[in-house]
N, C-alpha and C positions, 0 to 999 in steps of 0.2 A: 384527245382521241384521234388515233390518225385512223382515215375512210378502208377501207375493203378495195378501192379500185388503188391507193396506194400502196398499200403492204406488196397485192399483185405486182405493180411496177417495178419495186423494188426487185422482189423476188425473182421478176424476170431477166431484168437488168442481170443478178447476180449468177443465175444460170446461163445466160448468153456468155459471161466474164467467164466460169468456171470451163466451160467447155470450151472455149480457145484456147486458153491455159493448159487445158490436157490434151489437145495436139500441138503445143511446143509452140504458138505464136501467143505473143502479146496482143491484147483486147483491145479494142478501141472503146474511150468510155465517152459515155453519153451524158450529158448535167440540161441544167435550164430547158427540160421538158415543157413545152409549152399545148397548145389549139393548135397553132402555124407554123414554130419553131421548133430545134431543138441544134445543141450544140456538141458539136461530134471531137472528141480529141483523141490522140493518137502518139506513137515513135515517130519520131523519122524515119525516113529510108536512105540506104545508102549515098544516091545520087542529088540527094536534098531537095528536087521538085515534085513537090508534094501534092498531091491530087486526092480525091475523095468522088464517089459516083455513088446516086440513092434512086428507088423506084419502090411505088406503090408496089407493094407484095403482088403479086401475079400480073405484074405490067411486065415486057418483053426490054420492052428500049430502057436504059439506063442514062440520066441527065449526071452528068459529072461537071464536077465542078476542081480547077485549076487553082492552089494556094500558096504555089512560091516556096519558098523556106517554109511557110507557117504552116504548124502541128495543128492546129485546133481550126472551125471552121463553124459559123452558126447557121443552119438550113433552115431558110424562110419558104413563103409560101405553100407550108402544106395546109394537110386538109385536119380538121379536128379528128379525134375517135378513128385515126387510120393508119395502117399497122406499115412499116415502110422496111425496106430491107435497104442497105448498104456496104459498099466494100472501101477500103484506102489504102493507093498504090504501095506497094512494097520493094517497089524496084524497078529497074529494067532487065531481061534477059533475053540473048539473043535479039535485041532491035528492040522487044516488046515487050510494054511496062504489062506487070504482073501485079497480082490483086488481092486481098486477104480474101478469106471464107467470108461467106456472107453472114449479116448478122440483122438482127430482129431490131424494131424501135415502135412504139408505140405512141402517138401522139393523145394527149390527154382532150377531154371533151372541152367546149369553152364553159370557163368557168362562171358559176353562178355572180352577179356583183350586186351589194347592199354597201349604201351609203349614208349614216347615222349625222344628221345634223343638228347641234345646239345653240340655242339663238343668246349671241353675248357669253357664251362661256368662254371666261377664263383657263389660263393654262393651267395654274397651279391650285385647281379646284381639286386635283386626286390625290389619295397618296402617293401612286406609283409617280406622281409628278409633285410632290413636294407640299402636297395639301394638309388641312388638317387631321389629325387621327383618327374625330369621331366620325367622320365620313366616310362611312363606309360603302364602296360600289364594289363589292368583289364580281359581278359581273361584265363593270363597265372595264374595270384594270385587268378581267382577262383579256379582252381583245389585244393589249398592251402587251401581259405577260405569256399571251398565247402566240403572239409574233410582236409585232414591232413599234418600239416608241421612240419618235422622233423629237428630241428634246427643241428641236426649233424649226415652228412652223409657222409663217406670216398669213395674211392676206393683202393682197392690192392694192386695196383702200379698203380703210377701216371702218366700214359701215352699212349695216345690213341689205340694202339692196343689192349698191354695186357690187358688194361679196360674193354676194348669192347669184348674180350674173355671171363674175368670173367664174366661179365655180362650176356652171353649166356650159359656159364657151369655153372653158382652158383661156382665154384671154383676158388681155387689163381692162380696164373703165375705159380708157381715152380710145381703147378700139371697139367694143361692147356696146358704148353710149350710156350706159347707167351711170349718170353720175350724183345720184340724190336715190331718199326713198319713194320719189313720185311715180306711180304707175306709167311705164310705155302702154300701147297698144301692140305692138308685137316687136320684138326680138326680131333684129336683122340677119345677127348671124344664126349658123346651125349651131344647134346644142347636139352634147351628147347624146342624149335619147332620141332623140332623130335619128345619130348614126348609126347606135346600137340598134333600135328599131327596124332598121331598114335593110341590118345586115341580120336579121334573124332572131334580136333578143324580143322578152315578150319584160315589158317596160313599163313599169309604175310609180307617181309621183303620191306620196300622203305628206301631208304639212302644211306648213309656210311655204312660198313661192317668194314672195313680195316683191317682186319688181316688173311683171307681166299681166295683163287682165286675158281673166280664161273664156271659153277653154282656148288651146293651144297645140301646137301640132308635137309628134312625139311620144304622146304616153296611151298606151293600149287599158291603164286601169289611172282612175285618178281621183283624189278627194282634197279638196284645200280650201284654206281660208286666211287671208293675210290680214285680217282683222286684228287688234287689240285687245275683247275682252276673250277668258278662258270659256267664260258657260254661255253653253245654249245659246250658240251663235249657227247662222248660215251659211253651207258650205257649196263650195263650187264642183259639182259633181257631172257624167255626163248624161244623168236626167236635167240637170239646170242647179238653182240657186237651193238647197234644197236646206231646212232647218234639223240639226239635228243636237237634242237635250244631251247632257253630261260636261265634263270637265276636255277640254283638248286632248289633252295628254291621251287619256280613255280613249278619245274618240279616232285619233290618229294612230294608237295601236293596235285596236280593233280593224280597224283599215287595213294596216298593213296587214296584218294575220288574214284577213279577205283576200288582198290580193295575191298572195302565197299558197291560197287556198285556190286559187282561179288560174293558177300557170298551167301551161296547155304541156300534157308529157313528154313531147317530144322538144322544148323549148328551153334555155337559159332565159335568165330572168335577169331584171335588174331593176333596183326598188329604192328610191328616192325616201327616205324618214327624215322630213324638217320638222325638228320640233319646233314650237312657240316657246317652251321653258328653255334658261331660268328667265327671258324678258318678262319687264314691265309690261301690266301690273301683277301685287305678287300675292296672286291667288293660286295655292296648291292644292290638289286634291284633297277631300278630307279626311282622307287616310295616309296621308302626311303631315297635315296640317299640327301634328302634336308632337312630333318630332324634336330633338335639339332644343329643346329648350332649358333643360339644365347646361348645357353645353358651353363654354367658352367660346364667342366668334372671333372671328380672326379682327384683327385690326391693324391699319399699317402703322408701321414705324416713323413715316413719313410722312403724316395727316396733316406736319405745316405745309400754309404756302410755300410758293419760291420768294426770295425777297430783293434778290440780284441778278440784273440781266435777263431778263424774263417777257416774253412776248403780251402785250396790254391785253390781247384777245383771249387769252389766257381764262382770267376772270371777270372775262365781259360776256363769254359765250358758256363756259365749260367749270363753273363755281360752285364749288359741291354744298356750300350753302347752309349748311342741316350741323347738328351738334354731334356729340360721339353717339350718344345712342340711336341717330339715326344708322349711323353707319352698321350697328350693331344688328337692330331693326331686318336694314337691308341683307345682311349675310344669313339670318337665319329664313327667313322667308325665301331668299335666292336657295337654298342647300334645300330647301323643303320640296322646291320644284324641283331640284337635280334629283332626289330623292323619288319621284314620279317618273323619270327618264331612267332611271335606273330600273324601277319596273318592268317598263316599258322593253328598254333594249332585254332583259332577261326573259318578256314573253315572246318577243320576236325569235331568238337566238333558241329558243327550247323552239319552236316552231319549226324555225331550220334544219334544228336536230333532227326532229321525229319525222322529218320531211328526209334523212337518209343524206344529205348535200351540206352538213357544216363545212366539211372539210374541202370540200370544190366549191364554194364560196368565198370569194374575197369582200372583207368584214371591213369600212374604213369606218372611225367614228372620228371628229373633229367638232368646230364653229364656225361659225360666221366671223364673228370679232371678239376681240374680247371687251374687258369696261373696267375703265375708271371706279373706284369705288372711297374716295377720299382719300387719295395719294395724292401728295400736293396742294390737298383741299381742291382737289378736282373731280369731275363726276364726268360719265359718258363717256363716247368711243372718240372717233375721228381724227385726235392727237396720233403722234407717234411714239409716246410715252409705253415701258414695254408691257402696261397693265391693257392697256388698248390695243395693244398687234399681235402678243404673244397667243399663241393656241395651240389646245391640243392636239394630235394627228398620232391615231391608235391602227395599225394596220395587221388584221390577221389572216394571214394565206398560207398556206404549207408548202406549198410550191415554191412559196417566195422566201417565206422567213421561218427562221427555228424558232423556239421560244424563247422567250429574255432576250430577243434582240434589240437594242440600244443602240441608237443613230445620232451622236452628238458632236459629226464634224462636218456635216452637211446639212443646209437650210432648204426645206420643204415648201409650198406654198398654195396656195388657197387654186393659182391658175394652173397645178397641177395634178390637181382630181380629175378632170374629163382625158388628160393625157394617158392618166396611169389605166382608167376604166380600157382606155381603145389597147394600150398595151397586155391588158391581161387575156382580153379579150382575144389577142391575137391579130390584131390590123393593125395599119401604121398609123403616124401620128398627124393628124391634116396640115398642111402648110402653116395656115392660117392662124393657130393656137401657138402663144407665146411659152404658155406652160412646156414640163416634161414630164417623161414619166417617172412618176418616183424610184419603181426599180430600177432607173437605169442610173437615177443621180447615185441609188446605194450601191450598186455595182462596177460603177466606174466609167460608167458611157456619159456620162456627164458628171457637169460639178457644178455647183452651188456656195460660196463662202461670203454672199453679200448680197444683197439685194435691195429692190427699187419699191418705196414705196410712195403713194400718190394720193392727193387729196383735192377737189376741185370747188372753188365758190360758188354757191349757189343759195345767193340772196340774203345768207344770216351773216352774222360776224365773223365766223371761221374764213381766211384764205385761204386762195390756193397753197399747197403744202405739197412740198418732196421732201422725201428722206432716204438716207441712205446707211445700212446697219448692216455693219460686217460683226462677226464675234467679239470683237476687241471696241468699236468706236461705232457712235449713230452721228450721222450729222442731218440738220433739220433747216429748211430753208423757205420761208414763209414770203408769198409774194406782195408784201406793204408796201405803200410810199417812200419807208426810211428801209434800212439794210438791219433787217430780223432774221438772225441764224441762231441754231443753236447746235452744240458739239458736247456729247457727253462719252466719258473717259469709260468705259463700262467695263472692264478689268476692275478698277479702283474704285469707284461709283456705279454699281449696279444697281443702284434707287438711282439713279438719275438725276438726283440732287444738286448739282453746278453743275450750271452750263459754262462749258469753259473756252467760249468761243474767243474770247479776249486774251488767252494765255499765252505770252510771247514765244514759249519753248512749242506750243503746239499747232504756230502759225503754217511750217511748211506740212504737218499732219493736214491741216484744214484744208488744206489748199489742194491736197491730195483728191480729199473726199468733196472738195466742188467739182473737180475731175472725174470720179467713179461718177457721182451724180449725172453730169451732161454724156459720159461715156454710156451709162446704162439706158436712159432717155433714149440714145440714139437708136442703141443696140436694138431695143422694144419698139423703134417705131413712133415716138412719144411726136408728133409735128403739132400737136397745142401749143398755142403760143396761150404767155398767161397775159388776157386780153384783158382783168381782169385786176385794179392793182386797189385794195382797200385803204382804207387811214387805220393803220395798225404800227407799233415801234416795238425795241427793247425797251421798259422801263427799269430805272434804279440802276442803268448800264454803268459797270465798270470795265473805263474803256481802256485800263493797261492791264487789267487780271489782276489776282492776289496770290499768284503763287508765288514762292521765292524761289527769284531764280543765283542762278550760280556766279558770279564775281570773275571765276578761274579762266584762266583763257582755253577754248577748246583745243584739241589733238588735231583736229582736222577741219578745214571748212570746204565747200565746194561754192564757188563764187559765181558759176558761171555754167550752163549748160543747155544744150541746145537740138536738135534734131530737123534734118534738112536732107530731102525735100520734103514737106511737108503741108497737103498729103503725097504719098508717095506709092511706088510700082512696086519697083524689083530689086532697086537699093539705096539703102538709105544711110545717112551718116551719123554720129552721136559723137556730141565735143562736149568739152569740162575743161573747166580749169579748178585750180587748188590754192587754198591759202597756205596749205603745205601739202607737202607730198604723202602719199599713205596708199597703201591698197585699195584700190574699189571694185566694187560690185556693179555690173550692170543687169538687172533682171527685167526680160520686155514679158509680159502678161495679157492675153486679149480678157474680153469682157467678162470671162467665163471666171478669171482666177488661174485659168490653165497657164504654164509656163511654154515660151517661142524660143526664148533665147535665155541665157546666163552665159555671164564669162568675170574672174577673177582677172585684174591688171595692177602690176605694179609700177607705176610710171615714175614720169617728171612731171611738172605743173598744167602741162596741159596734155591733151589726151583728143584725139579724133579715132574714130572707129568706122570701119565700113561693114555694115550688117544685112545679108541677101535675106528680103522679106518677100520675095516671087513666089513664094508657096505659101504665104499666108493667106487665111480668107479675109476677103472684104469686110473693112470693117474697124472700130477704133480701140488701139493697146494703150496700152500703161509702159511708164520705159523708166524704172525704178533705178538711180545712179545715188549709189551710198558707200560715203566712205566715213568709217569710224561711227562714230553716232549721226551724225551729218547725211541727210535726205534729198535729195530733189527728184521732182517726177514730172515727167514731161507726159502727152498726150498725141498720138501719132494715128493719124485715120490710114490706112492702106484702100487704095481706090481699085 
């Protein structure tokens, strides 16, 4: 259902366009309507410097802005809900540049924001993401099929607190401090709802919180409780500790229908919904509770252990322990709570509805982490195995997304929620938050093709843990006493089944991604040192691989390669040599995945390059020199 203030926009848009046209100039068209933005594009003009001037409708002075060659131009800083007028040069005549008719723009209100959280859901809990049939959420998969499904969405670390920090600072664990599910006493940094708070939104927290004792600064309406059991528990309200009978699920929807009830008319709102479902333990409403039970549950294909090359912490911390019917047990009682959020999200969203603002609301539903469910013979989060990192991220905005859109070449992330809220919102992105906004990764202002993920000791078995997991390759790198890596092929093995950290063909692969790993670390800021080194190994290690490798002598080798000065300024050099000669490729990449440089060379055996990086930002590249099948990657800081 597209809103009444859109069909307007449109409409306007298209009358502004038609009447240009019928005095013989071409329109300038306007896209990416924002609160504060909007993005103006245009022809050329003969003399090619292009300019653009805009003004509040009934303001005198006109603020122009100067664009070089470029046709398109995106105007920051306006005001929400204000009508602006605009011209763009068409030329010069006699000395003086001349100006189009003027034209209409409307900037949109800031939009409404609700953020749907579920504790431990999995990614491939839905259909519309590969779940089972009888599961049916046709309310939960429209926010998906109503805008946008991001087929990969991580978190920071994999475990309900620090998630749920990141989630609220846009930042990692190692900058936040949450690094366990132990209560701080207060949050150092600012959260979102501070900001939005304070630039106007009217701001409510219902749920789970878990990683803060209340109350807390930031939310104008709040009910929580980060308790364990579902019924008839005490919630943290701002009367105090206050006891309130029913089921969670009930009691946090009820909430939020209150505080949606309580927004002040003249106010954007913005409303926190943490569930406690589908976490332990798995008490579902009783109006679920009879659910699926004729039903088939899911069970993995991969419920054995690992038997080769496998971290001893493995099944010392994280051993799922229980027979098949436990597993079976656990999926239907898990589906019986999703079955209560699914409720839940459809009395909220019929809410919104009859509230007149579905459509100026932006709708995100996701989790905290996901969980282990006896894959591996494993249970719990905290691995970076992809039943534990993978999540869902459902986004519905009209502004932003048409329907059926489908996002499966960029990687989303848990510290990109508080970014995306300040972006739709219409303000900039705070220094300080490592996140981005997601519109901008799908648009092209950023990109994403890999990411850091982190895990830190804190008194049980598990180590410190980095990983690093692009589309194609995870590699996993545990801080023990002996040398514990693990590297799964995830093209070939998408269970994650051998670790194939020993496999001689994919020694300079490996080698690549302990590189991405310190290059990302950097990039985020990561100055933890791991202070911290357990008694943990590979067990059952086979220390040549079992693949079979090839006999033939290769087409190409690269013996030798080098990059100097290093770190470096303004230029820098790149040498090779060859076991024979062949074409190569030189690709230099910063952290982002973005490309600096490429160049094809056909040499002799050796090879030096001089490559001007003085307009690179600070900061550390990737400098990929492959020729034939044949790889080596160097790591180059720019100072």
């Amino acid at each position: 259902m597209v809103s009444k203030f859109y069909k307007l926009l449109v409409i306007s848009v298209a009358y502004i366009s038609i009447g240009c046209i019928a005095f013989g100039q071409l329109p300038a068209q306007v896209s990416e309507i924002g609160p504060t933005s909007v993005r103006v594009s245009w022809q050329g003009s003969d003399d090619n410097l292009e300019a653009i001037r805009y003004r509040k409708t009934g303001d005198s002075d006109w603020i122009t802005l100067l664009t070089g060659s470029s046709t398109t131009l995106k105007i920051s800083n306006l005001k929400p809900k204000t009508s602006y007028e605009y011209q763009v040069k068409t030329g010069i005549l006699n000395g003086y540049e001349t100006w189009s008719a003027s034209e209409k723009m409307l900037t949109i209100g800031r939009p409404n924001l609700l953020v749907i959280l579920v504790d431990d859901g999995r990614y491939d809990n839905y259909t519309v993401t590969g779940g089972p049939a009888f599961f049916q959420t046709p309310i939960i998969n429209s926010i998906a099929e109503e805008g946008a499904n991001f087929e990969y969405c991580f978190p920071s670390l994999s475990t309900c607190s620090p998630s749920r920090a990141s989630i609220v600072t846009g930042t990692y664990p190692h900058h936040h401090g949450v690094f366990s599910n132990a209560l701080v006493d207060t949050m150092l940094l600012p959260t979102v709802a501070t900001i939005l708070q304070d630039s106007g939104y009217y701001t409510g927290f219902v749920g789970k919180y878990g990683f803060e004792k209340w109350p807390i600064a930031g939310y104008d309406y709040f009910l929580q409780s980060s308790s364990d059991p579902y019924w008839n528990v005490p919630y943290d309200t701002p009367t105090g500790n206050d006891f309130i009978p029913g089921h969670k699920t009930t009691v946090f929807t009820n909430a939020a229908k209150d505080f949606l009830s309580s927004v002040p008319p003249d106010k954007p709102f913005c409303l926190f919904l943490f569930h406690k479902a589908p976490h332990v333990p798995f008490e579902p409403r009783p109006a679920d509770s009879a659910l699926y039970l004729t039903e088939t549950m899911p069970f993995p294909d991969n419920f054995f252990p690992y038997t080769e090359s496998y971290p001893s912490y493995l099944y010392e911390c994280h051993n799922f322990g229980n027979t098949e019917d436990t597993v079976v047990y656990e999926w239907l009682k898990y589906y019986q709570l999703l079955a209560g959020v699914e409720w839940s999200v459809g009395a909220v969203l019929t809410k919104i509805e009859n509230m007149g603002v579905l459509d100026s609301t932006l709708i995100m539903y996701t989790s905290d982490n996901g969980l282990l469910k006896g894959e591996h013979y494993l249970r719990g989060k905290q691995l970076a195995q992809e039943e534990s990192i993978r999540l869902p991220m459902f986004i519905r905005y009209p502004a932003w997304y048409t329907p059926g859109t489908v996002i499966s070449d960029q990687m989303v992330m848990n510290i990109d929620i508080a970014p995306t809220l300040i972006d739709a919102a219409g303000f900039n992105n705070p220094a300080n938050m490592d996140g981005w906004s997601i519109h901008d990764i799908t648009t092209g202002v950023k990109s994403r093709k890999e990411f850091l993920l982190e895990f830190y000791y804190r008194d049980d078995c598990t180590p410190t843990m980095y990983a690093v997991r692009s589309f194609d390759y995870k590699y996993v790198y545990s801080a023990c006493d002996s040398v514990v890596e693990e590297f799964y092929d995830l093209i070939n093995d998408p269970k994650e089944n051998i670790n194939k950290i020993n496999y001689a063909s994919l020694q300079d692969l490996i080698q690549t991604y302990r590189y991405k790993l310190d290059t990302l670390r950097q990039f985020y800021g990561d100055t933890i040192l791991t202070d911290t080194i357990i008694n943990c190994e590979l067990l059952n290690n086979i220390a040549t691989g079992i693949e079979n490798e090839s006999d033939d002598e290769p087409e190409s080798g690269i013996l030798y390669a080098s990059v100097f000065p290093n770190p470096g300024h303004d230029l820098i050099t790149v040498s090779w040599s060859f076991l024979y000669t062949k074409e190569t490729e030189v690709l230099i990449t910063d952290i982002t995945g973005r490309q600096v440089f490429f160049n094809a060379y056909r040499n002799d055996s050796n090879r030096n390059i001089s490559i001007d990086s003085e307009n690179w930002q600070t900061g550390m590249y990737l400098i990929s020199i492959r020729s034939g099948d044949q790889e080596k990657v160097l790591k180059y800081v720019k100072q």
